[in-house]
Legacy VTK file of the C-alpha trace (Angstrom):
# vtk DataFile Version 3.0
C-alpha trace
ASCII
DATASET POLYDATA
POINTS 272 float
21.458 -1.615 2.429
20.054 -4.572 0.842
18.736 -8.012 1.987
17.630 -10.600 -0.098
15.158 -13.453 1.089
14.239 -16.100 -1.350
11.595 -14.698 -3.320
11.701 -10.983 -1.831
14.270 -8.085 -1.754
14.399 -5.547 0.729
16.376 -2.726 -0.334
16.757 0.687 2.289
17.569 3.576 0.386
20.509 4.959 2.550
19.163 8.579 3.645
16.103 8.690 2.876
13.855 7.107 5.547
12.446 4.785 2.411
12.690 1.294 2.408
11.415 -1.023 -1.026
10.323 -4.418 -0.729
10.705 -5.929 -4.111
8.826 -8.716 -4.823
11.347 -11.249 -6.657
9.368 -13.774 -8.770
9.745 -12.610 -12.193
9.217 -16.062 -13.530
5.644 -15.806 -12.085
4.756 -12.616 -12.519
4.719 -12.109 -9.107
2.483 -14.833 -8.283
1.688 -14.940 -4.620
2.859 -18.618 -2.975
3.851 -19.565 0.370
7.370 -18.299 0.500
6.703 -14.823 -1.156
3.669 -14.379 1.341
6.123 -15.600 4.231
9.157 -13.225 2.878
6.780 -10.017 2.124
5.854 -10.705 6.234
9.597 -10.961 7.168
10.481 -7.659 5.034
7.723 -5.974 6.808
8.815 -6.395 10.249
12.384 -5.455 9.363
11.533 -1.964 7.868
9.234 -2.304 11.181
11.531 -2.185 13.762
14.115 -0.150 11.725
13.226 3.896 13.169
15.026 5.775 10.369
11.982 3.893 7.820
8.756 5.973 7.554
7.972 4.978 4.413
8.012 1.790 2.791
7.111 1.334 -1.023
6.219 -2.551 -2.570
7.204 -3.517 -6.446
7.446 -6.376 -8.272
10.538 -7.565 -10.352
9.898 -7.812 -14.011
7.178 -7.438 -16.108
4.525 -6.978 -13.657
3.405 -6.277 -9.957
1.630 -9.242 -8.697
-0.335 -11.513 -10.842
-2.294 -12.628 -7.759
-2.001 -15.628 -5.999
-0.419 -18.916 -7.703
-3.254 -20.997 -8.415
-1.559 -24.022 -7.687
-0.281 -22.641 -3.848
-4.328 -21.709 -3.788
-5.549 -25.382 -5.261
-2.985 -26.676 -2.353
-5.404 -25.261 -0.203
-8.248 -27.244 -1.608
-6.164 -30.715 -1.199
-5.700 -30.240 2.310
-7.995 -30.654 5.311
-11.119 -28.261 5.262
-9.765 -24.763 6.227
-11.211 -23.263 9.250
-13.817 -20.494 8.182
-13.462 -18.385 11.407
-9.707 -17.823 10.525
-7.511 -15.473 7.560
-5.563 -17.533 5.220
-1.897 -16.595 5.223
-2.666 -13.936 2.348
-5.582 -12.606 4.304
-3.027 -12.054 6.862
-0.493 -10.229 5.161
-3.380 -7.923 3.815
-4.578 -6.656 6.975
-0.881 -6.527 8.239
-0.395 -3.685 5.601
-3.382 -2.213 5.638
-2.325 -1.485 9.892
1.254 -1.219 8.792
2.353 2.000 11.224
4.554 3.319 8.151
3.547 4.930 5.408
3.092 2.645 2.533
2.823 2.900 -1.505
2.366 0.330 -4.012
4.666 1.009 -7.205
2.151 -0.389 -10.091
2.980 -1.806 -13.424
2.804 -4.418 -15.239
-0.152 -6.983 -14.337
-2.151 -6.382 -11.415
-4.901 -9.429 -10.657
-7.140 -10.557 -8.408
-5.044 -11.465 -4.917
-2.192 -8.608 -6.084
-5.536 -5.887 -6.531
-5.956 -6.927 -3.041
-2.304 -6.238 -1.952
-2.461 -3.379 -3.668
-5.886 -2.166 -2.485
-3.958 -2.818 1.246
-1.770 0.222 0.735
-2.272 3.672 2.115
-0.876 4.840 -1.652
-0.522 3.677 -5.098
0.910 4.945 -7.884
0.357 3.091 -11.183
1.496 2.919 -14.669
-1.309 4.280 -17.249
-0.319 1.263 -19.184
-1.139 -1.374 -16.178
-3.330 -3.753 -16.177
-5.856 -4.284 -13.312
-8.380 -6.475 -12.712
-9.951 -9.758 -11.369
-9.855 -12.665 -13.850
-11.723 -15.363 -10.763
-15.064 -15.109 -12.252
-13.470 -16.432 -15.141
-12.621 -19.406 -13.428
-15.363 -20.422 -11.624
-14.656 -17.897 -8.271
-15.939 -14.454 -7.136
-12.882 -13.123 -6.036
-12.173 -13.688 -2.415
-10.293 -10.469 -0.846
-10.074 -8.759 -3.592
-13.980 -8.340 -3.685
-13.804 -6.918 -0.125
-11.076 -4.669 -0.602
-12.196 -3.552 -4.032
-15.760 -2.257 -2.585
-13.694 -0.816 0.306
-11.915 1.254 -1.701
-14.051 4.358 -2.579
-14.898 2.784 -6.359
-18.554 3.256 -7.037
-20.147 -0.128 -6.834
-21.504 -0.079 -10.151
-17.762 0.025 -11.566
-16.526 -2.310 -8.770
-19.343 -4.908 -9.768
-18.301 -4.618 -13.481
-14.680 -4.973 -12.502
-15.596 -8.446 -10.182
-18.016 -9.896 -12.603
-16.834 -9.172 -15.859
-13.882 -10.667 -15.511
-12.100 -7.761 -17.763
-8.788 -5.702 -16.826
-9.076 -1.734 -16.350
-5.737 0.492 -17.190
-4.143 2.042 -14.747
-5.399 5.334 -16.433
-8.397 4.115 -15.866
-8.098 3.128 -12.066
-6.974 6.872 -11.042
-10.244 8.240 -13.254
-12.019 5.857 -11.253
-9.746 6.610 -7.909
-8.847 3.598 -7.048
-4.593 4.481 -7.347
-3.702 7.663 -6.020
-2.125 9.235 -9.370
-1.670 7.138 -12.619
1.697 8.399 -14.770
3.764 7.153 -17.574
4.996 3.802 -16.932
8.867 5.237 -17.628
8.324 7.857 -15.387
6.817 5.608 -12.397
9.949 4.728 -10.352
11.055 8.294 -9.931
7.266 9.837 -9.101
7.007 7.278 -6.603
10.409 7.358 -5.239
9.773 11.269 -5.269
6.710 10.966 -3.500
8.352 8.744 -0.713
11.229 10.479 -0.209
9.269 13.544 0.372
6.725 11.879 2.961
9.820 10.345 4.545
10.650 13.291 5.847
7.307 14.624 7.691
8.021 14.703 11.325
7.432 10.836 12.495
4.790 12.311 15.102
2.906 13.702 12.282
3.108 10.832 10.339
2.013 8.519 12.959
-0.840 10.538 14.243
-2.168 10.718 10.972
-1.410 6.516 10.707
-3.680 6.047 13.612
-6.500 8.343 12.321
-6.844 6.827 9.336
-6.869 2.901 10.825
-8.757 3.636 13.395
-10.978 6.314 11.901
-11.776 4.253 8.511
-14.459 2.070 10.006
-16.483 5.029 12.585
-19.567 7.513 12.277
-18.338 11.073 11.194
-19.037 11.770 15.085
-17.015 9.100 16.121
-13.929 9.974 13.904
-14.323 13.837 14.479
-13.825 12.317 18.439
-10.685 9.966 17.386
-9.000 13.210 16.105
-9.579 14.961 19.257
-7.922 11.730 21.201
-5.139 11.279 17.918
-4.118 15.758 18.299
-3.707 15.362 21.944
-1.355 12.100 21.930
0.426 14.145 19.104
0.827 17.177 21.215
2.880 14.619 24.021
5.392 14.397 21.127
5.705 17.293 18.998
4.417 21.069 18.998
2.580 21.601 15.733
2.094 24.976 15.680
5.688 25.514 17.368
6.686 26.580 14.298
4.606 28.604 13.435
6.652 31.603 11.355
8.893 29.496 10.253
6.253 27.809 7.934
4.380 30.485 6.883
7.705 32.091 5.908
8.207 28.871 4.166
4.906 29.319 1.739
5.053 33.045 1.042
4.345 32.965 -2.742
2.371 29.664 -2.835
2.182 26.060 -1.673
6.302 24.848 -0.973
6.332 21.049 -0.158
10.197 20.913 0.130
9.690 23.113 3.504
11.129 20.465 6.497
10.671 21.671 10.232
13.773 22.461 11.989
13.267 20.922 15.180
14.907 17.740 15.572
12.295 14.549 14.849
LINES 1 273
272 0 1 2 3 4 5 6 7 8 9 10 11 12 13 14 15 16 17 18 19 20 21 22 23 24 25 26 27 28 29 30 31 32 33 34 35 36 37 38 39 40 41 42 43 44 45 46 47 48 49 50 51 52 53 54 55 56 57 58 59 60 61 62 63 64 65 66 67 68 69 70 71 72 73 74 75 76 77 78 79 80 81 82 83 84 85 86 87 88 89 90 91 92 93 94 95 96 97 98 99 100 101 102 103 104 105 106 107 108 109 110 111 112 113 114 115 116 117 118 119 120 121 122 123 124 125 126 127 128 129 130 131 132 133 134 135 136 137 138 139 140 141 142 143 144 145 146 147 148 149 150 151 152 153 154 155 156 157 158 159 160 161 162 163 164 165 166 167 168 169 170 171 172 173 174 175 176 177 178 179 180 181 182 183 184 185 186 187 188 189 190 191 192 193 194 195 196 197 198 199 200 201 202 203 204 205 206 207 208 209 210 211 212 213 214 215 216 217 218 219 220 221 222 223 224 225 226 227 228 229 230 231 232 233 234 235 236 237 238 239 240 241 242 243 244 245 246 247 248 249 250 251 252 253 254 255 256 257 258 259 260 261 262 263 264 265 266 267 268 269 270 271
C-alpha cells in the first residue's frame, strides 16, 4: 500500500511489518521546507497507528537523502517576527518526534547528507549508509554553527575531537568514514544499500512487538540516566514486558534454534 502526500511517499511493504517514508523532493535534494517537514509528521503518525508496522525506514528520492533544510524556508524564519527561544522550530519538532518514535526506525543513506538531514538522520535508532555518501555540516561555511545538528552530532557517540572537526571545518566525511567513526550503524556499497536495509528491517519486523517495545522504552528513557538509574529502568522495562510476553517461555525452542551457531532467521512461535 502506498500513499502519496505532496512532497512525501509512504509506501507499506505488504507482509512485512515495514513501512518507508520516502522523502519526494528530488529537485531539492531533499531539502527540508515546510510541507516536507509537515508530510514526514503526517507519514509518521500513519505507520503510528497502523499495528502490523514495527519498523519504519526514511529515504530520499533521487540523488541524495536530505540536503538539510532549504535555506530559503530557514531565511523565512529570519523575515518573520522574532521566534520564541523557549520553543522547537517545526524541524526541531520532527527530530525529537523520531528520536521517541515507539517503532523501530532506520535511515537509508545515500547521496548528500547535510547539516539539518545529519540531524534527521542522527534522530534514528539505525542508519545504514552508502560508503560513497556524503556527510557533513556546510553552516560554518555560511556564517552558522549548525543548530541541531551540533546537538545531535555530539549526542551521537562521535568523539568530540572528530565531531568538532566535522562542525567547524565545514568539510563532508564518507559514509565509510561515518561507520569507522560510528556514527551509521554499518556503511555498504551504495548498490547494495536498499536490500541490506530492507533486509535488516524485515528481519527486526518480525521480533515479538513486546520485545521490541520494551527495548524502545529502554533506550528513550534510559539514554539520558546514571548507569544506576538505567540498570533500575530495566528492572521497571523486564517486568512491564513480562505483563505481555514470556521471554524465556520458549526456552528449547530457541536453543534448538542456535545449535551450531548464531541463527537470526529463528521467529518465536507463539502468536505476537
Amino acid at each position: 500500500m502506498d500513499k502519496e502526500l505532496s512532497t512525501v511517499i509512504l509506501e507499506k511493504i505488504d507482509g512485512t511489518g515495514v513501512a518507508r517514508i520516502i522523502f519526494n523532493r528530488p529537485n531539492k535534494r531533499n531539502a527540508m521546507d515546510a510541507q516536507l517537514v509537515a508530510d514526514i509528521m503526517s507519514a509518521l503518525e500513519e505507520a503510528r497507528a497502523d499495528r502490523q508496522i514495527n519498523v519504519v525506514i526514511t529515504k530520499g528520492n533521487g540523488p541524495s537523502y536530505c540536503s538539510g533544510l532549504d535555506l530559503y524556508y530557514l531565511r523565512s524564519f529570519s523575515e518573520g517576527p522574532p521566534a520564541d527561544w523557549d520553543k522547537f522550530s517545526p524541524t526541531a519538532v520532527m527530530f525529537e518526534a523520531i528520536r521517541n518514535f515507539p517503532k523501530v526506525t532506520i535511515a537509508q543513506v545515500h547521496g548528500y547528507c547535510l547539516g539539518g538531514g545529519l540531524a534527521l538522520m542522527n534522530s534514528h535508532d539505525l542508519v545504514v549508509a552508502a560508503f560513497n555518501a556524503q556527510i557533513g555540516m556546510p553552516e560554518i561555511l555560511r556564517g552558522s554553527f549548525g543548530q541541531m545538528a551540533t546537538s545531535t552530532l555530539f549526542h551521537a557517540g562521535v568523539p568530540m575531537k572528530k565531531a568538532a572537526l566535522i562542525q567547524l571545518g565545514g568539510q563532508n566525511i564518507s559514509g565509510a568514514e561515518a561507520d569507522r567513526l560510528g556514527l551509521v550503524s554499518m556503511a555498504v556499497e551504495e548498490a547494495e544499500l536498499e536490500a541490506v536495509t530492507l533486509r535488516l528491517a524485515q528481519e527486526i519486523a518480525t521480533r515479538h512487538p513486546a520485545a521490541l517495545s520494551s527495548a524502545k522504552i529502554a533506550v528513550q528513557m534510559g539514554r539520558d540516566l546514571s548507569l544506576p538509574e538505567a540498570m533500575r529502568l530495566d528492572q521497571l522495562v523486564a517486568a512491564r514486558q513480562r505483563l505481555m510476553v514470556d521471554p524465556l517461555g520458549k526456552v528449547d525452542e530457541y536453543l534448538s534454534s542456535q545449535k551450531g551457531g548464531p541463527d537470526v532467521t529463528y521467529r518465536r512461535s507463539d502468536p505476537s
